[in-house]
C-alpha positions as CSV (number, residue, x, y, z in Angstrom):
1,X,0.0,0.0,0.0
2,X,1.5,3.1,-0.9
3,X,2.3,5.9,2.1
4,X,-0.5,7.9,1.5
5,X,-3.8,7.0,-0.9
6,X,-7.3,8.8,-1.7
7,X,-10.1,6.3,-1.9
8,X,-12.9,7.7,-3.7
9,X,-16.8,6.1,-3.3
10,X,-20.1,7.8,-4.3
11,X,-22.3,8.7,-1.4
12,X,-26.3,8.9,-2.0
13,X,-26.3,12.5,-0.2
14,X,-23.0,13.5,-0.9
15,X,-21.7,12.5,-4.3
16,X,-18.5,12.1,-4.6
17,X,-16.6,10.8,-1.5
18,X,-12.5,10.7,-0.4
19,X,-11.1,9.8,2.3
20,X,-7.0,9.5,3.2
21,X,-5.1,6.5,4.2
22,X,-1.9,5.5,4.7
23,X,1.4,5.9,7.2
24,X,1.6,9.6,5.2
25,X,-1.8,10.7,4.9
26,X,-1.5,14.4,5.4
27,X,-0.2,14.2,1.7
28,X,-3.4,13.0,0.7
29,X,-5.3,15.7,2.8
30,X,-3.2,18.4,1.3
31,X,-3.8,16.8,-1.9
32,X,-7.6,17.0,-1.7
33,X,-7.6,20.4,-0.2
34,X,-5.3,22.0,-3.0
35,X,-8.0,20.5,-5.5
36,X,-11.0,21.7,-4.0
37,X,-12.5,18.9,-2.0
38,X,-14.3,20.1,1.5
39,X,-14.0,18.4,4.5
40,X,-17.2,17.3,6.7
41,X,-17.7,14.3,9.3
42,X,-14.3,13.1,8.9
43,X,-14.3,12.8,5.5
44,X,-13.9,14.9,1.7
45,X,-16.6,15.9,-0.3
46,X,-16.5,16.6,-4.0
47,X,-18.3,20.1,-4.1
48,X,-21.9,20.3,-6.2
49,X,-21.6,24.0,-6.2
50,X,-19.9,24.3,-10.1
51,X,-16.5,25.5,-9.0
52,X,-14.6,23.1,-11.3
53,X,-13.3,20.7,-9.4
54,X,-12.8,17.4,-11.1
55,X,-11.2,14.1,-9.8
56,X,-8.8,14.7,-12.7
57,X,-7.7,17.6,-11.3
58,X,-7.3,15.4,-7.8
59,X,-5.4,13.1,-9.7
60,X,-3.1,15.7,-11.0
61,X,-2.6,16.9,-7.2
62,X,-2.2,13.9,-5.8
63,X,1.1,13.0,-8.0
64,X,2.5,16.2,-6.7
65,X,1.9,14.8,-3.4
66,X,2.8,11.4,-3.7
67,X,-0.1,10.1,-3.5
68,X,-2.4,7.5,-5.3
69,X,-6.0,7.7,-6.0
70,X,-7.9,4.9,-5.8
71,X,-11.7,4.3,-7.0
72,X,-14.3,2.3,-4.3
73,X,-16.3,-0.7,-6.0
74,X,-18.4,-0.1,-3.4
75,X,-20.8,3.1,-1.9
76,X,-20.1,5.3,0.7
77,X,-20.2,3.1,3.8
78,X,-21.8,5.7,5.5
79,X,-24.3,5.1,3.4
80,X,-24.6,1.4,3.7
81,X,-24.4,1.5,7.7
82,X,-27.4,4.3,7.5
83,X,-29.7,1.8,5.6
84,X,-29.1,-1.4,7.8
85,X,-29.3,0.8,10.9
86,X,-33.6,2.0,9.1
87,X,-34.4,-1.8,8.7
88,X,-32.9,-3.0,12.2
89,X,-35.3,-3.1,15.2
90,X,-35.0,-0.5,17.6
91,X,-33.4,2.7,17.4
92,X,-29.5,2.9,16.0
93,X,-27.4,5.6,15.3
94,X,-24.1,5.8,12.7
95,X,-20.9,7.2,12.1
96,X,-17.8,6.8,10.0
97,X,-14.3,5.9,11.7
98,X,-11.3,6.5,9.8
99,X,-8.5,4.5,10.3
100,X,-5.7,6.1,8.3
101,X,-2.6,4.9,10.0
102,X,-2.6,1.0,10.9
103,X,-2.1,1.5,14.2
104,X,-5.7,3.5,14.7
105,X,-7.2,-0.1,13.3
106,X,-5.1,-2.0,15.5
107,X,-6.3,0.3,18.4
108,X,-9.6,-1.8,17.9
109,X,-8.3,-5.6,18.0
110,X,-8.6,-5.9,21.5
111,X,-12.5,-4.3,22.3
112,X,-13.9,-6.5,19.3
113,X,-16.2,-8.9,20.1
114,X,-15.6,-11.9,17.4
115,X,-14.7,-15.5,17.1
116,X,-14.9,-15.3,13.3
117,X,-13.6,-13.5,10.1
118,X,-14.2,-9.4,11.3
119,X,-11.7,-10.5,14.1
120,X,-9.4,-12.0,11.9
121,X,-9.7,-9.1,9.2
122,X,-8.7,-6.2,12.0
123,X,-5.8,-8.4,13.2
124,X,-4.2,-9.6,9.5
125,X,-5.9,-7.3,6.5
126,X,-5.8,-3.3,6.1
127,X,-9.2,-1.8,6.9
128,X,-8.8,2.1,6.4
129,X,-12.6,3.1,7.5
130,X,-14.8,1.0,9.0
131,X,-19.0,2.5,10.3
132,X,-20.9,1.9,13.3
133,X,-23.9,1.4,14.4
134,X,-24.8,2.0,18.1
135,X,-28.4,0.7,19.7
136,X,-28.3,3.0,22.9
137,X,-31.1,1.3,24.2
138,X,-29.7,-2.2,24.2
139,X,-26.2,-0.8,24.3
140,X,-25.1,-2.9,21.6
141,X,-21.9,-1.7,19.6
142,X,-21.6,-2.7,16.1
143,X,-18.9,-2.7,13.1
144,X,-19.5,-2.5,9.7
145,X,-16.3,-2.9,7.0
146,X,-15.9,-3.7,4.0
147,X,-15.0,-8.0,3.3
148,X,-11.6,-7.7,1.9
149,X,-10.6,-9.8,-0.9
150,X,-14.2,-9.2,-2.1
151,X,-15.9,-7.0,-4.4
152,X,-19.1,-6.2,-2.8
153,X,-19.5,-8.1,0.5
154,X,-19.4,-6.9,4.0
155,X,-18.7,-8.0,7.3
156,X,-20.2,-7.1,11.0
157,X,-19.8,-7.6,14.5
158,X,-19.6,-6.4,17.6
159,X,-17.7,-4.5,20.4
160,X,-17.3,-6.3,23.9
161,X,-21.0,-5.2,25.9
162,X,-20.1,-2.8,28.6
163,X,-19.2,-2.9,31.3
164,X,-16.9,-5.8,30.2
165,X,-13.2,-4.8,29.8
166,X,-12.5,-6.2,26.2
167,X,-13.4,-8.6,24.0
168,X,-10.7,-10.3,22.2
169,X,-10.2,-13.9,23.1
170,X,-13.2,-14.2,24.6
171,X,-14.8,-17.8,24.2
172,X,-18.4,-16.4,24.5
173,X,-17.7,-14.1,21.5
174,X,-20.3,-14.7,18.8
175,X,-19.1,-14.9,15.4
176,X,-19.7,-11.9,13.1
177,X,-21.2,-12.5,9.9
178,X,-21.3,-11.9,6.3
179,X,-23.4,-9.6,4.7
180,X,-24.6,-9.0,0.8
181,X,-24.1,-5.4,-0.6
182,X,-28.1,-4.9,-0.5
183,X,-29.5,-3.5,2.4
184,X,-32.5,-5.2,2.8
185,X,-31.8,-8.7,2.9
186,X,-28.7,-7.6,5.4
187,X,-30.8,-6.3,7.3
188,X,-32.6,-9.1,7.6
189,X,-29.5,-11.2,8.3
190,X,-28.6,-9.2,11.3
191,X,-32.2,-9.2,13.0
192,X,-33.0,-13.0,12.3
193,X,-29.3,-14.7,12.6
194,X,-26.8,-12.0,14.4
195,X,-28.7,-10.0,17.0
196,X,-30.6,-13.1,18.7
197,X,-26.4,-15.1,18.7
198,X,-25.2,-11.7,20.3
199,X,-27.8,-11.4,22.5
200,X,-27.4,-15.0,23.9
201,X,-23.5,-14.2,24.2
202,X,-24.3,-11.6,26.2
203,X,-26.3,-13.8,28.4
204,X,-24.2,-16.9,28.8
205,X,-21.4,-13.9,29.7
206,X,-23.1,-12.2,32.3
207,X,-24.1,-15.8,34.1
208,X,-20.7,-16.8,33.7
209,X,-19.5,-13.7,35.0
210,X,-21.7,-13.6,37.8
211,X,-21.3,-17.4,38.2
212,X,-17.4,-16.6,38.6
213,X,-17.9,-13.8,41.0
214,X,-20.3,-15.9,43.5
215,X,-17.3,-18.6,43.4
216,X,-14.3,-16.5,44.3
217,X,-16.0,-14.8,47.1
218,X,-17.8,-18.1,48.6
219,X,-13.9,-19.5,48.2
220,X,-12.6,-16.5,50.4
221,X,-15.5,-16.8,52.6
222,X,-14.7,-20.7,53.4
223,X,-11.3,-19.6,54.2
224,X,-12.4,-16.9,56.9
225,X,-14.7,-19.6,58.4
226,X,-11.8,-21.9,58.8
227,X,-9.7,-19.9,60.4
228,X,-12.6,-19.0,62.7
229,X,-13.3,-22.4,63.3
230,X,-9.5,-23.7,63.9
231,X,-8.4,-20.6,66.1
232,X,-9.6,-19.0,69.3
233,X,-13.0,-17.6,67.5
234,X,-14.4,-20.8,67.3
235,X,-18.0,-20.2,68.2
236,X,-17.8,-16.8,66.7
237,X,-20.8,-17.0,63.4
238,X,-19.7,-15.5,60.1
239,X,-21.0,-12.1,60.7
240,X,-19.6,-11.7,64.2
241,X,-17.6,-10.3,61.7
242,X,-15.0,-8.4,64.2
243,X,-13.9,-11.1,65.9
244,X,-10.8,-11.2,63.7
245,X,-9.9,-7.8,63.4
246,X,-7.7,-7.0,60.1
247,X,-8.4,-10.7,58.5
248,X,-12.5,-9.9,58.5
249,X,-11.9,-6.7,57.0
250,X,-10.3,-7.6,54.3
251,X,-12.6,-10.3,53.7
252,X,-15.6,-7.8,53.5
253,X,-14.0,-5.4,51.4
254,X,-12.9,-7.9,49.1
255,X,-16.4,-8.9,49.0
256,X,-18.2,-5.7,48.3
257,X,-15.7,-5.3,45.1
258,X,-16.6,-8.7,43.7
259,X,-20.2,-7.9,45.2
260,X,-20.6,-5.0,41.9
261,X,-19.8,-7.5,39.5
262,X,-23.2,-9.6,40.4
263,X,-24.5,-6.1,41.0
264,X,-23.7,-5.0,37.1
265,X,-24.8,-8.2,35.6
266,X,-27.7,-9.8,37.6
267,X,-30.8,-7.4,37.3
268,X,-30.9,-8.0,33.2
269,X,-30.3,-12.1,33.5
270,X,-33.1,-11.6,36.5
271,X,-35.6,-9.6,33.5
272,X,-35.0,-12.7,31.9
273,X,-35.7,-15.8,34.7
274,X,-39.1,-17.1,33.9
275,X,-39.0,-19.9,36.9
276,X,-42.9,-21.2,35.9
277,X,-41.2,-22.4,32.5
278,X,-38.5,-24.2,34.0
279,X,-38.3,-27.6,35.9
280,X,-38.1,-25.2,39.1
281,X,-40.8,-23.6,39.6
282,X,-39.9,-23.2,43.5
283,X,-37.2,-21.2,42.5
284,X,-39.4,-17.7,42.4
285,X,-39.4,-16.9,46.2
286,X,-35.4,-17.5,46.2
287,X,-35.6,-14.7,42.7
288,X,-37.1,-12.5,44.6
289,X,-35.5,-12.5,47.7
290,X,-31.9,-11.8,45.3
291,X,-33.7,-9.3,43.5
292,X,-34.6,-7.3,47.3
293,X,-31.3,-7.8,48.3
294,X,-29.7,-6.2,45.2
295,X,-31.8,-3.2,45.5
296,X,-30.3,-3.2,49.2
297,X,-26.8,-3.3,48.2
298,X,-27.6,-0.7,44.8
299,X,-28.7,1.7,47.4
300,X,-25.8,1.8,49.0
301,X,-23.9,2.0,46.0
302,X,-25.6,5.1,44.8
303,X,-25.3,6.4,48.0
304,X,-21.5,6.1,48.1
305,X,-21.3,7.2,44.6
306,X,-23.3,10.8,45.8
307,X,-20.5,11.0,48.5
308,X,-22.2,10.1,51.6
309,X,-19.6,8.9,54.1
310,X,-20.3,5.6,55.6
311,X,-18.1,4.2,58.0
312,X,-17.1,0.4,57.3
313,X,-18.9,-0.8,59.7
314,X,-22.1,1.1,58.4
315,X,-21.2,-0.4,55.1
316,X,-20.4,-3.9,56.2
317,X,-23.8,-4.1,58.1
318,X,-25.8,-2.7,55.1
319,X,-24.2,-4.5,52.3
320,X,-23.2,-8.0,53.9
321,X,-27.0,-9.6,54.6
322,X,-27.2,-8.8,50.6
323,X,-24.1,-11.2,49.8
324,X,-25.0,-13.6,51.9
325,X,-28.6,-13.7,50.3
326,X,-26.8,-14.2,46.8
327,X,-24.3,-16.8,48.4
328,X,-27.0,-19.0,50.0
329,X,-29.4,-18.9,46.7
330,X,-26.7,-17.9,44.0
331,X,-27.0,-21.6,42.2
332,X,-31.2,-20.9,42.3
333,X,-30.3,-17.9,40.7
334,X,-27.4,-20.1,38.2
335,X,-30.0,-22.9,36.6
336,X,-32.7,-20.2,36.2
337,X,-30.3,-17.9,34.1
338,X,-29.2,-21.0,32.5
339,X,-32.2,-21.9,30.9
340,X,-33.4,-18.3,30.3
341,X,-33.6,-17.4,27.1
342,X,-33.2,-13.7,25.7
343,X,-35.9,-11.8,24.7
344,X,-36.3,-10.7,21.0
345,X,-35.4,-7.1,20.1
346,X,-38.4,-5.0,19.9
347,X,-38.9,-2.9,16.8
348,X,-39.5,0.1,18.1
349,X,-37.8,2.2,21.0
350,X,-37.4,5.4,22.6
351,X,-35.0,8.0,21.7
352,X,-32.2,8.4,24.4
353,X,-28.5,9.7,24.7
354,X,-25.9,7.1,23.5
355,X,-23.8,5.3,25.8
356,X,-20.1,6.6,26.7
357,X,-17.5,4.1,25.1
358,X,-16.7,0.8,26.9
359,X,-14.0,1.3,29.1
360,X,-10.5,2.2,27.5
361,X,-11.7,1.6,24.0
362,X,-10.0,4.0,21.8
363,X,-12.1,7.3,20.7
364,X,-12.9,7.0,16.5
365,X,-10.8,8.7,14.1
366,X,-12.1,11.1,11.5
């Protein structure tokens, strides 16, 4: 690829459309300047307003400025994102990112969300721009680029659901999926085969998430009860929680951390336990009970969060009945989430303010 190119597509809307890639693209953004093209949403515009400009007269720049111009096969892929994200249920919003420099591409490889072909593309195959759609109701973060090797194709998947740290690697990942160059029958691809295999990745994530988090703290918990047990504390019950001064502490606190992961994860597989379906229909008094003591803990939470100063002790006794709740019906809570099954996407939504990025993934580039 040579240091710095021009790729040229049509755009519906816009007409012609350039954008700059390469280790050296400010050649190319001088070179589309000097030649007339404006610059709006990250990307060049051929002007409609009769001042002369021509993409012969780009081409005649560009060689100044070492730099090649290439023609798209394909539209604008703003254009393409914008008419999957009209045919998808819900509500989903669009941009471009521009990935001129490799590195802004690699920047991605570890907040994607794939076990299939997009993953591999980001990691092995030059991808200058890429779009986006975002559902900021159902959070969900997708990528749209071009298939390389291809002529017309596409491919699309997803970023890693907040508020999980990353996605690459991740065995839950779904696997992204091609798409045909017309819209409609995309479309259709994503609602009937990719949104319901996300949605269940999501799922089997946040059980396994919580799943992990009830483990590691029951683990520490046996630990403090054997030492109580084996030393000079041993009639004290797990919540004469003093007894052991320094050793209690830090199994509390290390519990309230863990304690927000099930806090993060649990209400939505809870939306989702239908324990009248299942072969344990018992299980609803054990739901509820989990889904009190979350709101216990959440207040608490928020109430940190607002600054209110609580002491340790204030938070211990607030915040422990609520993980002993979740440790004592946690696998209730397992096989019901289990055997849940996603809801499908409705097709309408309300309009609300996008989510901020997950955590540390890099900001686009325009």
């Amino acid at each position: 690829m040579a240091e710095a190119q021009i790729i040229l597509s049509h755009s519906r809307d816009s007409g012609i459309v350039a954008i700059a890639s390469g280790e050296q693209y400010p050649w190319a953004h001088t070179a589309l300047a000097q030649s007339g093209f404006r610059r709006g949403d990250g990307v060049y515009h051929l002007p409609a307003d009769g001042n002369g400009t021509t993409v012969a007269d780009l081409v005649t720049c560009a060689k100044r400025h070492r730099t090649s111009v290439h023609t798209s096969s394909r539209r604008f892929i703003g254009d393409a994102a914008r008419d999957l994200a009209r045919r998808l249920p819900g509500q989903w919003k669009t941009s471009v990112e521009i990935y001129s420099r490799p590195a802004w591409q690699e920047d991605l490889v570890p907040w994607i969300w794939d076990s299939g072909e997009l993953g591999r593309a980001l990691q092995y195959e030059r991808l200058p721009y890429a779009a986006t759609l975002t559902d900021p109701v159902q959070g969900t973060h997708l990528l749209l680029v071009e298939r390389p090797g291809h002529q017309h194709d596409y491919l699309l998947g997803a970023f890693a659901p907040g508020p999980f740290d990353g996605g690459y690697g991740d065995p839950h990942a779904p696997r992204g999926i091609v798409l045909p160059p017309s819209p409609g029958p995309a479309a259709q691809t994503i609602t009937d085969q990719y949104l319901p295999a996300y949605d269940r990745a999501v799922h089997t994530r946040k059980t396994a998430a919580v799943a992990d988090t009830l483990d590691r703290i029951r683990t520490e918990h046996h630990t403090w009860t054997t030492m109580v047990a084996s030393g000079p504390y041993g009639d004290t019950t797990p919540l004469g929680i003093d007894a052991l001064g320094t050793a209690s502490a830090r199994l509390l606190d290390n519990a309230w951390g863990d304690f927000l992961t099930v806090m993060d994860h649990a209400p939505a597989l809870l939306e989702q336990c239908r324990p009248a379906t299942t072969r344990w229909p018992g299980d609803t008094d054990a739901l509820a009970q989990l889904d009190a003591a979350l709101s216990d803990a959440e207040t608490v939470r928020e109430e940190l969060a607002r600054g209110i100063l609580l002491t340790r002790t204030e938070r211990i006794t607030r915040t422990w009945p609520a993980i002993e709740t979740w440790l004592a019906h946690g696998e209730r809570f397992l096989r019901q989430a289990r055997a849940a099954t996603p809801r499908q996407r409705s097709a309408s939504a309300g309009s609300v303010t996008p989510p901020t990025l997950p955590p540390g993934r890099p900001a686009p580039r325009r």
